[in-house]
C-alpha angles and dihedrals in degrees: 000000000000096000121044110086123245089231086061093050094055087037086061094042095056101042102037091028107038098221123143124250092266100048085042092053092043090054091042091057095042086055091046091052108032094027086234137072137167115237092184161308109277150156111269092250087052102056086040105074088036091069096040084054095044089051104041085048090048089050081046094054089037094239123142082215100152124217123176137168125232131189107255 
């Protein structure tokens, strides 16, 4: 989207995901660019309750930023 910054999405992708500034950074860019990136491989609970917190802290922030969970 045109509206979430790309520092809240790293910001997302270092504290829910776990990943390190670099990988953050690297994800951030492939979803800029492609409109899509995978954060990880997890359980369904798990990723789960990623997307449920990525999502709660975007609507905090007031930012239409999208995270969804696919079968691998």
């Amino acid at each position: 989207d045109d509206y979430t910054t790309m520092e809240f999405v790293v910001k997302v992708l270092q504290t829910i995901f776990y990943k390190n500034k670099e990988q953050a950074h690297s994800i951030m860019m492939l979803v800029h660019e492609t409109g899509v990136g995978l954060c990880g491989i997890y359980s369904y609970e798990i990723a789960e309750t990623k997307v449920t917190k990525t999502i709660n802290l975007a609507e905090q922030y007031e930012y239409p930023l999208k995270c969804t969970m696919e079968p691998s």
